[in-house]
C-alpha positions as CSV (number, residue, x, y, z in Angstrom):
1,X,0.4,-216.7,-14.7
2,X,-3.5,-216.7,-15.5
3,X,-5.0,-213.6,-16.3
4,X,-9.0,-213.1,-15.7
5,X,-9.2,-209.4,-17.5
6,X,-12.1,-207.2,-16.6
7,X,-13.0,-204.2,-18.4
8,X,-14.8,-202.6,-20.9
9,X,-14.7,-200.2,-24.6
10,X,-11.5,-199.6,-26.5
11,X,-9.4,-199.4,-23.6
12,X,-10.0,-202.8,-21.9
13,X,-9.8,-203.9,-25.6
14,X,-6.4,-202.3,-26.0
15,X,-4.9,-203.9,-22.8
16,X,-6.5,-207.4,-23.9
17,X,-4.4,-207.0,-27.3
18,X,-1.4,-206.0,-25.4
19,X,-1.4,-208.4,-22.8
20,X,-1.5,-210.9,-25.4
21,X,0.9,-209.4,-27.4
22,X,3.2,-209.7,-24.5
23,X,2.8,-213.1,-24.1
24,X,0.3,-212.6,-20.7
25,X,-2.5,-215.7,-21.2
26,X,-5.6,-214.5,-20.3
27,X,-7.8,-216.8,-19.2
28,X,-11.1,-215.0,-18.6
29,X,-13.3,-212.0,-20.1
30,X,-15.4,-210.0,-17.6
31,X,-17.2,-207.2,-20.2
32,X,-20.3,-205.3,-20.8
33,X,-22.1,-207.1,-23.8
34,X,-23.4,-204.2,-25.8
35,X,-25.9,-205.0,-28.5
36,X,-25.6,-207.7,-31.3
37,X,-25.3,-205.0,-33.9
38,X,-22.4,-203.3,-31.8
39,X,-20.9,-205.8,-29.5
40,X,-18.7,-203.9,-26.9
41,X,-15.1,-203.9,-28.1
42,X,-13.3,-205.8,-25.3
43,X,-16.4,-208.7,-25.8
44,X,-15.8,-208.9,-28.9
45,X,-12.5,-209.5,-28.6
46,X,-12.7,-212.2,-26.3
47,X,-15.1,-213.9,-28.4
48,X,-13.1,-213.5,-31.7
49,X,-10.1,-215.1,-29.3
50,X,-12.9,-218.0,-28.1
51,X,-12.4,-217.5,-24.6
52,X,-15.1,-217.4,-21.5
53,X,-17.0,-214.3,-21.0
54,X,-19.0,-213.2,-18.4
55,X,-21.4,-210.1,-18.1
56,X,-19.9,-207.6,-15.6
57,X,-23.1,-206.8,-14.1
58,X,-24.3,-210.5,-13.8
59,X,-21.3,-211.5,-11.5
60,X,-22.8,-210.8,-8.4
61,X,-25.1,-214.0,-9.5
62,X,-23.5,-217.1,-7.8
63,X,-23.8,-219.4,-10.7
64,X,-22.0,-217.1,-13.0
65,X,-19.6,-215.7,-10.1
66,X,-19.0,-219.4,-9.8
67,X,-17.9,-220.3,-13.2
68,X,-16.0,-217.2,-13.7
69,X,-14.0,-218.9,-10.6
70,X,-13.6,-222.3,-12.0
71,X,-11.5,-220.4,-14.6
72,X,-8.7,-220.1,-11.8
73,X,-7.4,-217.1,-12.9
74,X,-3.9,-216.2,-10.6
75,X,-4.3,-212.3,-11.0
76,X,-7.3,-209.7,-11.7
77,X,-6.5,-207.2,-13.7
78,X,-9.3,-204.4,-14.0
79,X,-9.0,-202.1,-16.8
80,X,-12.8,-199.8,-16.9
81,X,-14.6,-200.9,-15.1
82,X,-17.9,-199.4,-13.6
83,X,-19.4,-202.0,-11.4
84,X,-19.0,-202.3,-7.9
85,X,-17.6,-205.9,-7.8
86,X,-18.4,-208.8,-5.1
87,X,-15.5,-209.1,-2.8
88,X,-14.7,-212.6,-4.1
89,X,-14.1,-211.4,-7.3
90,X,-11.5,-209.3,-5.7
91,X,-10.0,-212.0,-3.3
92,X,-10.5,-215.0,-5.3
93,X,-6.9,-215.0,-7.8
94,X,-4.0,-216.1,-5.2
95,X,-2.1,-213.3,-6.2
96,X,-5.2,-210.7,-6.0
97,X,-6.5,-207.4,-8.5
98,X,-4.9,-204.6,-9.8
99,X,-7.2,-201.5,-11.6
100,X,-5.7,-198.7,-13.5
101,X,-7.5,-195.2,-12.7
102,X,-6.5,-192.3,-14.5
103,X,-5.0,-189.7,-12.0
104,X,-1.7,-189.9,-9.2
105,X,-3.5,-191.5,-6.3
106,X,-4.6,-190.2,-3.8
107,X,-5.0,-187.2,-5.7
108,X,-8.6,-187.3,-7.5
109,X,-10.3,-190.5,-6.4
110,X,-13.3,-191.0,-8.3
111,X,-14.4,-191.7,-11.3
112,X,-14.4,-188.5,-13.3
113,X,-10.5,-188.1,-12.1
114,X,-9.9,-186.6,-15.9
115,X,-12.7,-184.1,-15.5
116,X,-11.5,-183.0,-11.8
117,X,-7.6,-182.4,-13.0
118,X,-8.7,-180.1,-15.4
119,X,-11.2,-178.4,-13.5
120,X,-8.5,-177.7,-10.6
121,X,-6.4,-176.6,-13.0
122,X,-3.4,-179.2,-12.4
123,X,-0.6,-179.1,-14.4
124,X,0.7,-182.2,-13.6
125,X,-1.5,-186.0,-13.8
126,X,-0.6,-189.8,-14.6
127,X,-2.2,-192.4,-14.1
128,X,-2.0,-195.6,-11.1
129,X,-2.0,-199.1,-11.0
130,X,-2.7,-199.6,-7.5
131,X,-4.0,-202.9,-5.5
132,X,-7.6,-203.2,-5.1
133,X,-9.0,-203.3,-1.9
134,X,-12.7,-202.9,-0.2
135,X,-12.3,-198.8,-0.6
136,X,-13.1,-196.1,-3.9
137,X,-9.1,-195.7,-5.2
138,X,-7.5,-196.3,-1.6
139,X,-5.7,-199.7,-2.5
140,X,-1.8,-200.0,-2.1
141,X,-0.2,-198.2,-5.4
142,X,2.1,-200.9,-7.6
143,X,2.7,-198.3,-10.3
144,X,2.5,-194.7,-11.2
145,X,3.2,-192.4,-14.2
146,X,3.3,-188.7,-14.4
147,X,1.8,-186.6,-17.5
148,X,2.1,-182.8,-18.5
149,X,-1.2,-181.2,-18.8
150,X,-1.7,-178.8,-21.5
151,X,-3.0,-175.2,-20.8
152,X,-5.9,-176.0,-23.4
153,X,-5.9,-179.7,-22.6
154,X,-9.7,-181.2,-22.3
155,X,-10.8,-184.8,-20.6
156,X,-10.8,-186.1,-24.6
157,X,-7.5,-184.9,-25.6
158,X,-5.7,-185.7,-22.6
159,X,-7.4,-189.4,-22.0
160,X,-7.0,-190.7,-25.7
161,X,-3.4,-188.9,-26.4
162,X,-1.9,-189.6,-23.3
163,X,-3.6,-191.1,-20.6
164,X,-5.3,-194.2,-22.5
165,X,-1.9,-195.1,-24.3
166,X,0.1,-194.4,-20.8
167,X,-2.1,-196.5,-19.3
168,X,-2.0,-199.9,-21.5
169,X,1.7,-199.9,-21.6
170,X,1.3,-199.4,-17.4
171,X,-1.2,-202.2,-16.8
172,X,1.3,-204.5,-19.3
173,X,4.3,-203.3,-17.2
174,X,2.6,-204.1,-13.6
175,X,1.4,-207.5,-15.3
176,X,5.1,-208.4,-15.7
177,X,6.0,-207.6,-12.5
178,X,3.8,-209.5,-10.6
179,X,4.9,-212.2,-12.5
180,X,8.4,-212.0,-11.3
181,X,7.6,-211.7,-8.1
182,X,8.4,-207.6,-7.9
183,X,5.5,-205.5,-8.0
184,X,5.3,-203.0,-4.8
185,X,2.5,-202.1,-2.5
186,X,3.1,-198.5,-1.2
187,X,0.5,-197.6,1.0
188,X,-1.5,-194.5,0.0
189,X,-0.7,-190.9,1.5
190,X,-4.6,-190.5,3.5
191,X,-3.2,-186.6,4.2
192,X,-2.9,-185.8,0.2
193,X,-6.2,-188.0,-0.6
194,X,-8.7,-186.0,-2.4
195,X,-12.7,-187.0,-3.6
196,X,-14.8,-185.7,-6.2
197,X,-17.9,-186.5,-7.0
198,X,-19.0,-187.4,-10.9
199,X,-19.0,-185.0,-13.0
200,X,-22.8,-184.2,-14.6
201,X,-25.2,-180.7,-15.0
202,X,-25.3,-180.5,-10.7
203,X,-21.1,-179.2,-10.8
204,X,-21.0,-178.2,-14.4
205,X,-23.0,-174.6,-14.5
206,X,-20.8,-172.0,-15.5
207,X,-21.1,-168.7,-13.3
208,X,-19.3,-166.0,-15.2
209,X,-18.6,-163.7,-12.4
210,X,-15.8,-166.4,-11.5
211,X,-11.9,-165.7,-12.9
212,X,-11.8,-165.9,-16.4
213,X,-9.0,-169.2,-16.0
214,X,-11.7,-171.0,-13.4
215,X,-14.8,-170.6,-16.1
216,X,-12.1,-172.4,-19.1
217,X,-10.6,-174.4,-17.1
218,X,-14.4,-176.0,-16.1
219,X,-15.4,-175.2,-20.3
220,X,-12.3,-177.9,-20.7
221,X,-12.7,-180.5,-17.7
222,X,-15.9,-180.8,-19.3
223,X,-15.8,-181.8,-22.6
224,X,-16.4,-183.9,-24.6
225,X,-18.6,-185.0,-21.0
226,X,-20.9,-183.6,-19.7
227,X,-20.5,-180.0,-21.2
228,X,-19.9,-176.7,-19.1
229,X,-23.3,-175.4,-19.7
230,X,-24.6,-172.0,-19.4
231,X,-28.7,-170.5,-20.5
232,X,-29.2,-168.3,-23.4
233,X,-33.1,-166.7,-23.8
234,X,-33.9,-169.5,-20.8
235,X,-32.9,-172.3,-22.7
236,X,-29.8,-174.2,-21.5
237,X,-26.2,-174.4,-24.1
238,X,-23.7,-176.6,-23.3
239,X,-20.0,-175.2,-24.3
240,X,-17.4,-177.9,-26.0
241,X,-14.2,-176.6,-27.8
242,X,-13.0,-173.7,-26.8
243,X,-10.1,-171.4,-26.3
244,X,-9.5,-168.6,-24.0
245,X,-7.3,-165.4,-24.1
246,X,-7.0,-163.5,-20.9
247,X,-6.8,-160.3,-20.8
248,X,-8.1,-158.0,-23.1
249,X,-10.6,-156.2,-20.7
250,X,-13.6,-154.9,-22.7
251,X,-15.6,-153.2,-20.6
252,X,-19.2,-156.1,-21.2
253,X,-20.5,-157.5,-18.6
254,X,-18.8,-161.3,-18.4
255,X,-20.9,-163.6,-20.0
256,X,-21.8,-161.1,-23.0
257,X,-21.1,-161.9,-26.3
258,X,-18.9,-160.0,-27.9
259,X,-18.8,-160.7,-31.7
260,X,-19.2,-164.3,-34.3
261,X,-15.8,-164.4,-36.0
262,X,-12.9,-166.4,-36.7
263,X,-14.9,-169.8,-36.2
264,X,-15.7,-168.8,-32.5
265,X,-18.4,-166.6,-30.4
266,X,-16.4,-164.8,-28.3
267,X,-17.8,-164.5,-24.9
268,X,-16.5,-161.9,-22.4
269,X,-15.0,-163.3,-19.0
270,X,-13.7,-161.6,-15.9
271,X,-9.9,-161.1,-17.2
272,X,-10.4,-162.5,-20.8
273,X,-12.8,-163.7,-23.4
274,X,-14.1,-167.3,-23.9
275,X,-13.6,-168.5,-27.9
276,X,-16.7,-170.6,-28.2
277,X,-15.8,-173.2,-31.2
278,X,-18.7,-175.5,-30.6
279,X,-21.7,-175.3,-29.0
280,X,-25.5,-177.5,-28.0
281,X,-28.8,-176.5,-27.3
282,X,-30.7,-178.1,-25.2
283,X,-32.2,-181.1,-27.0
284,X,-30.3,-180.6,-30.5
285,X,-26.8,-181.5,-32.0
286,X,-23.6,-180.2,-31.2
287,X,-22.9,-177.5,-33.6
288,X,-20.1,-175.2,-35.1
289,X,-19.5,-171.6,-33.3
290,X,-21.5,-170.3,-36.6
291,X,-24.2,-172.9,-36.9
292,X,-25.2,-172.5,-33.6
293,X,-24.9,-168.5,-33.9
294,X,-27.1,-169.2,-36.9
295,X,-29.2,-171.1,-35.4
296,X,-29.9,-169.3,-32.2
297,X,-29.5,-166.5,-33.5
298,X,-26.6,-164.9,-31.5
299,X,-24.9,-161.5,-32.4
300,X,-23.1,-159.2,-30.9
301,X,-24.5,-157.7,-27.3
302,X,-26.5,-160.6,-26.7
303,X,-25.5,-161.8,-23.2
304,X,-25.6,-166.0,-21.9
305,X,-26.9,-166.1,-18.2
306,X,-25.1,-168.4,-15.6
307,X,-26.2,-172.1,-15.8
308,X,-26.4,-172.7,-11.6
309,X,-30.4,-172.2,-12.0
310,X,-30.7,-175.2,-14.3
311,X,-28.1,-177.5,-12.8
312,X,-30.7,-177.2,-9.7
């Protein structure tokens, strides 16, 4: 069975290496080219390997489209992939295209499925190989596995420790078993399908008047991308690592900051208190709990204002 792979970063890179590793022959590279001094990973590799490549975002060109074709690849296997794809990409191997998406479809379509999860505050994800079809995530689902998520889980920790590995060993597995001639098509549940939109500044403004679980569990399905952010003095802060202890009512006003200490600002929250660890201004670096307090020059009683007015 011929293999065209399309993808992108370390993860298509990983599934490249694994499908080889399991004997797969791929015999096609659809990537993202990066720059010459730092060649996306998964182009690279196909390079290194001496095989055809083709520009993700230059397949909608019928010369390319049609040398990509010539390959005569007998399966599609999308793993990353941002572009919206020509249909005959999609129809043209006999035995047609399979994408992995990081969530238990049809829960979370989208592309910031990771974010969403955590947001929601699910305690249960996986991820889905499913059949691609003309719709976002509504293809026929080959394969699905389920994950624990942590209570202090974020999109980083939970993609890279259990998602991204999960879902190279899936994409080999489904390989393999529409080899042999056994790999399912269960239609999609429409009742249980859920959409989100992508995750940026417009849904990421923490209001602190919300439960202090809500305001971490955004704080978490935001980071390391695109940051819960909040304004301190007018000027907007994006929130990164954090850690939240409910409870502990002490009579300030959510959102004020209740002492630098322990290698966190703690902020007070409706039912708890936010441990800021690391924190961004507007325009600088990300920087250490007492860098930034250093640099902003946060103490004690100083209050962060709700970030809807600049995700506006």
């Amino acid at each position: 069975m011929k293999i065209a792979l399309i993808g992108q970063a370390a993860f298509g890179e990983a599934v490249f290496h694994a499908l080889r590793e399991a004997g797969e022959e791929i015999v096609v590279v659809s990537s993202i080219e990066g720059t010459a001094e730092r060649p996306d990973p998964l182009w690279a590799a196909a390079q290194a390997a001496g095989l055809p490549r083709f520009p993700t975002g230059k397949l909608k060109k019928p010369d390319v489209l049609d040398a990509y074709s010539a390959t005569l690849p007998d399966l599609c296997i999308m793993a990353f992939v941002n572009h919206i794809l020509p249909q005959r990409v999609l129809d043209a191997p006999p035995l047609g295209s399979i994408q992995y998406h990081p969530s238990l479809l049809p829960r979370h379509r989208g592309r910031s499925a990771i974010n969403w999860a955590l947001r929601m505050g699910d305690t249960v994800t996986g991820i889905t190989i499913f059949w691609v079809d003309a719709g976002i995530d509504t293809g026929p689902v080959l394969l699905q596995k389920r994950v624990d998520v942590g209570p202090d889980d974020t999109v980083g920790s939970l993609y890279f420790d259990r998602l991204f590995p999960l879902g190279v060993e899936a994409l080999v597995e489904s390989a393999r078993l529409v080899r042999e001639g056994a790999a399912p098509r269960v239609a999609q549940d429409e009742a249980q399908a859920t959409y989100e939109s992508p995750a940026d500044d417009g849904n990421s403004a923490i209001d602190w008047a919300q439960p202090a679980q809500q305001v971490y569990n955004l704080v978490r399905g935001s980071n390391p991308q695109p940051g819960a952010h909040a304004m301190l003095r007018g000027v907007r802060v994006r929130l990164f690592d954090a850690a939240m202890t409910p409870g502990g009512a002490s009579g300030a006003a959510p959102g004020t900051v209740l002492a630098v200490a322990d290698g966190a600002i703690d902020i007070a929250l409706a039912g708890g208190v936010l441990h800021a660890k690391r924190l961004q201004l507007e325009g600088a670096k990300k920087l250490s709990a007492v860098e930034f307090a250093t640099t902003a020059g946060v103490a004690p009683g100083d209050a962060f204002e709700d970030g809807v007015a600049a995700s506006a």
